[in-house]
C-alpha positions in Angstrom: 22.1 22.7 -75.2 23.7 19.8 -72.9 22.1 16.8 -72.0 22.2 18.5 -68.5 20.0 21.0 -69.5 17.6 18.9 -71.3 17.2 16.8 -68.2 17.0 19.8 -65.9 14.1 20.8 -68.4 12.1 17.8 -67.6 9.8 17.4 -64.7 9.6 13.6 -64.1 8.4 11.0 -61.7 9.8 7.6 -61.8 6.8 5.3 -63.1 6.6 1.9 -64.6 6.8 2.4 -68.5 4.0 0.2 -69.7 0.4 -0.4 -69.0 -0.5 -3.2 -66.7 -1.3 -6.4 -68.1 -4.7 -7.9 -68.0 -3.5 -10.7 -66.5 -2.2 -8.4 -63.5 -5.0 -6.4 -63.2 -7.0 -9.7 -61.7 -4.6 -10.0 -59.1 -5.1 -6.2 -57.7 -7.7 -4.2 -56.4 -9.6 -2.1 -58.0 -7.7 1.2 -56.2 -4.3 -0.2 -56.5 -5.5 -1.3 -60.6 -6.1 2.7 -60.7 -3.0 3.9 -59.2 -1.1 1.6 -61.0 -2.3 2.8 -64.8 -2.1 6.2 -63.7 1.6 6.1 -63.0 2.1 4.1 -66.0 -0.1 7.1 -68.0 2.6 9.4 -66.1 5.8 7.7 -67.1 4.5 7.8 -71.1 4.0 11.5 -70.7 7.2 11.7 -69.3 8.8 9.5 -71.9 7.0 11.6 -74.7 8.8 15.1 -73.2 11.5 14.0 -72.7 11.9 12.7 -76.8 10.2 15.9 -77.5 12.9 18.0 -75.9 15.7 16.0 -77.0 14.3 16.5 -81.1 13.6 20.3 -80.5 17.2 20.8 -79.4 18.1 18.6 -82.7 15.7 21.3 -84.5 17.3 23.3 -87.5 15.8 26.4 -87.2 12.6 27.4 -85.0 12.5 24.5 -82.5 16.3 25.2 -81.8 15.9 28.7 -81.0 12.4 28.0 -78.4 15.2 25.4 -76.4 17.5 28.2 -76.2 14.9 30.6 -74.8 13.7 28.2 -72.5 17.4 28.1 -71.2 17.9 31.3 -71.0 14.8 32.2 -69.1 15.4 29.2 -66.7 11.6 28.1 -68.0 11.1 24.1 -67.4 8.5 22.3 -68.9 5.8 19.9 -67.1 2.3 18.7 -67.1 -0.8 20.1 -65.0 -4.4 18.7 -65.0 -5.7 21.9 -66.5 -8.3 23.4 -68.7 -6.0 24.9 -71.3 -4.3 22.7 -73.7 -0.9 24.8 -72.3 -0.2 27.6 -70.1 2.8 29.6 -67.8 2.8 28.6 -64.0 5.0 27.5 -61.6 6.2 24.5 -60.3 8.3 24.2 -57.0 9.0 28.1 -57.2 10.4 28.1 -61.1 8.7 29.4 -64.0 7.0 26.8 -66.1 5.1 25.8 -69.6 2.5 23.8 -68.2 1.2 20.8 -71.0 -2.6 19.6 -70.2 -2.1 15.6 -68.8 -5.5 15.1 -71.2 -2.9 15.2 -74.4 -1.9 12.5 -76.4 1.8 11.8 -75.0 3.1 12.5 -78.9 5.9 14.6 -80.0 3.9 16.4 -82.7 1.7 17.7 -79.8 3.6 18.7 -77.6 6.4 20.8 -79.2 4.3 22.9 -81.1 2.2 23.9 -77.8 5.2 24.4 -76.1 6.1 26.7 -79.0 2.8 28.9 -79.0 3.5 29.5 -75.2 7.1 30.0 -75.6 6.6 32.6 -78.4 4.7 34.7 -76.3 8.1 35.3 -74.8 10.0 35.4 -78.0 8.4 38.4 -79.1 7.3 40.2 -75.7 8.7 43.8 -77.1 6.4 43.6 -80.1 3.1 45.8 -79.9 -0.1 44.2 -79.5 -0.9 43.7 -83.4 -2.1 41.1 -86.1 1.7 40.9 -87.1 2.5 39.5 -83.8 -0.1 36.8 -83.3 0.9 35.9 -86.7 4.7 35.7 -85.6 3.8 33.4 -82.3 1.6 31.1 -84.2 3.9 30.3 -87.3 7.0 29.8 -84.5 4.7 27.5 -83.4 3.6 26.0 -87.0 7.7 26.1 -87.7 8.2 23.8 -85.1 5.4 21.2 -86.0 6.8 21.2 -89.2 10.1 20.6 -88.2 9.0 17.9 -86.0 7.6 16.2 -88.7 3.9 17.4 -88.8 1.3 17.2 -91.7 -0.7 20.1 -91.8 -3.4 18.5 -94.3 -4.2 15.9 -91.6 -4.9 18.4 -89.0 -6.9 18.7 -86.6 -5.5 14.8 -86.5 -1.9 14.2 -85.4 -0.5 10.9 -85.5 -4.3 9.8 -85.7 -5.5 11.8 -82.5 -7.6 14.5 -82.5 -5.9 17.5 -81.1 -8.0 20.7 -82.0 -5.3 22.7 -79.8 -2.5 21.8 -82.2 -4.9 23.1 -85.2 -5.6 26.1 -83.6 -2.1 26.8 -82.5 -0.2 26.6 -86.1 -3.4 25.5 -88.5 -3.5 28.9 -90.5 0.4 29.2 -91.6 -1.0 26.4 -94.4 -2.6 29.7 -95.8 -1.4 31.4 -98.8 -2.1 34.7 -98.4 -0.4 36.5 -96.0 -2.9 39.4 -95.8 -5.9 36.7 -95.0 -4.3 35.1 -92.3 -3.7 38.9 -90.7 -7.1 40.1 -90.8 -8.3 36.2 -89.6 -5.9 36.6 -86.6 -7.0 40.6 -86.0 -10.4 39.3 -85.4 -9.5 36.1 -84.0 -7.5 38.4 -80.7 -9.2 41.5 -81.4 -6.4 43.6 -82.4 -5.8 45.9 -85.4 -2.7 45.3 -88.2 0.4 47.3 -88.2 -1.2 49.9 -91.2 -4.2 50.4 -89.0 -2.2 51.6 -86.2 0.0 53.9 -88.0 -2.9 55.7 -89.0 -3.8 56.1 -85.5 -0.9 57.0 -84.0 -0.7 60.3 -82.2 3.1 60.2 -80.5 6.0 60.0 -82.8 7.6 57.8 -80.4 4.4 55.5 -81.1 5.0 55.4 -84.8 8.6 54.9 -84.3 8.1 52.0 -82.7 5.4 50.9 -85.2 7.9 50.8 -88.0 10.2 49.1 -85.8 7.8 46.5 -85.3 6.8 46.8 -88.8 10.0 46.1 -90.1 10.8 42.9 -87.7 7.9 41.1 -88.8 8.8 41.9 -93.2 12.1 40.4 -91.5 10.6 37.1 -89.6 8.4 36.6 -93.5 11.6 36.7 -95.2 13.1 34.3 -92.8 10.4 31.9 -93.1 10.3 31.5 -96.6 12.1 28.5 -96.8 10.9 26.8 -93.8 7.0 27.1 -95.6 8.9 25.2 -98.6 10.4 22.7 -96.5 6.9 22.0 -95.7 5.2 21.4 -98.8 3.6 24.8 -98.5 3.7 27.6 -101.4 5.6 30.8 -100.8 3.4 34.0 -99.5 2.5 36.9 -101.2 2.6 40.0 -99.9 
């Protein structure tokens, strides 16, 4: 992706980079004081995506490949005061990942949200299943690991508690493959691949149930070696 892109990717306002000094703070009103930390609060989350997006693209594997979706779909990337940690909207007419302001403006936050919501996207043809939460959430676990992440610190990253980045990739640090399935059937209230073959009635239905079947075997091949570039032990099937 050119630098083009990237930039076109990130919603920014022009804002003073740093805090204001104590010293200036006595010679401004209180309102002005405000206005003045909240555009410098705005320029660090800026700052912060903008580094994010530039490393992602830089990304080997996973992080790559959620840039080049993001391209493709035309999806830019911005900040909301919101509820949710991150979600779709719009902005200005275009389709958007929308990052809570409330995060801490670090790289290891937001690249792995960004992730989980662009994975949703990644793997829209995939039945509602176990298998497919599990292949959203260790995208998203790929790409905090690529970035740099420590999974044994979580829910802590870089020092901040960030319970949406634990909940986003936090069970790929699990061994078994088979516990993290039935933990993420319960978690979204969906069944496992297995289960649904046995209740498939349409041939069409269990065609496509192998198909998906066999995609994720696939995606737990591919990911062997990113879970050992992490410090994490191989699954077992």
């Amino acid at each position: 992706m050119n630098k083009t892109t990237l930039a076109v990717l990130v919603l920014a306002l022009a804002a003073p980079a740093g805090a204001v000094r104590e010293s200036q703070r006595q010679e401004m009103p209180e309102e002005a004081f405000a206005v003045a930390q909240a555009l410098a609060a705005q320029a660090r989350r800026a700052q912060a995506l903008s580094m994010t997006l530039i490393d992602m693209n830089d990304g080997p594997e996973a992080s790559g490949r959620v840039l080049r979706l993001l391209e493709e779909k035309k999806i830019t990337v911005g900040f909301a005061t919101q509820a949710e940690p991150v979600k779709r909207g719009l902005v200005d007419g275009r389709d958007a990942i929308l990052l809570s302001d409330a995060l801490p403006p670090r790289l290891r936050v937001y690249a792995p949200l960004i992730a989980a919501e662009a994975a949703k996207l990644m793997y829209a043809d995939m039945p509602e299943c176990a298998e497919l939460a599990y292949m959203r959430m260790a995208t998203a676990a790929r790409v905090f690991a690529e970035m740099g992440g420590d999974f044994k610190a979580l829910p802590l990253v870089d020092g901040d508690l960030v319970d949406s980045v634990r909940d986003a990739v936090g069970l790929w640090a699990d061994e078994d493959v088979q516990k993290t399935l039935d933990a993420l059937a319960k978690l979204h209230g969906v069944e496992k691949i297995p289960v649904l073959e046995q209740q498939a009635v349409y041939l069409e239905t269990a065609d496509a149930l192998y198909t998906a079947n066999k995609r994720f075997v696939d995606f737990l091949y591919d990911e062997r070696y990113a879970r050992v570039s992490a410090g994490l032990r191989g699954r077992a099937n």
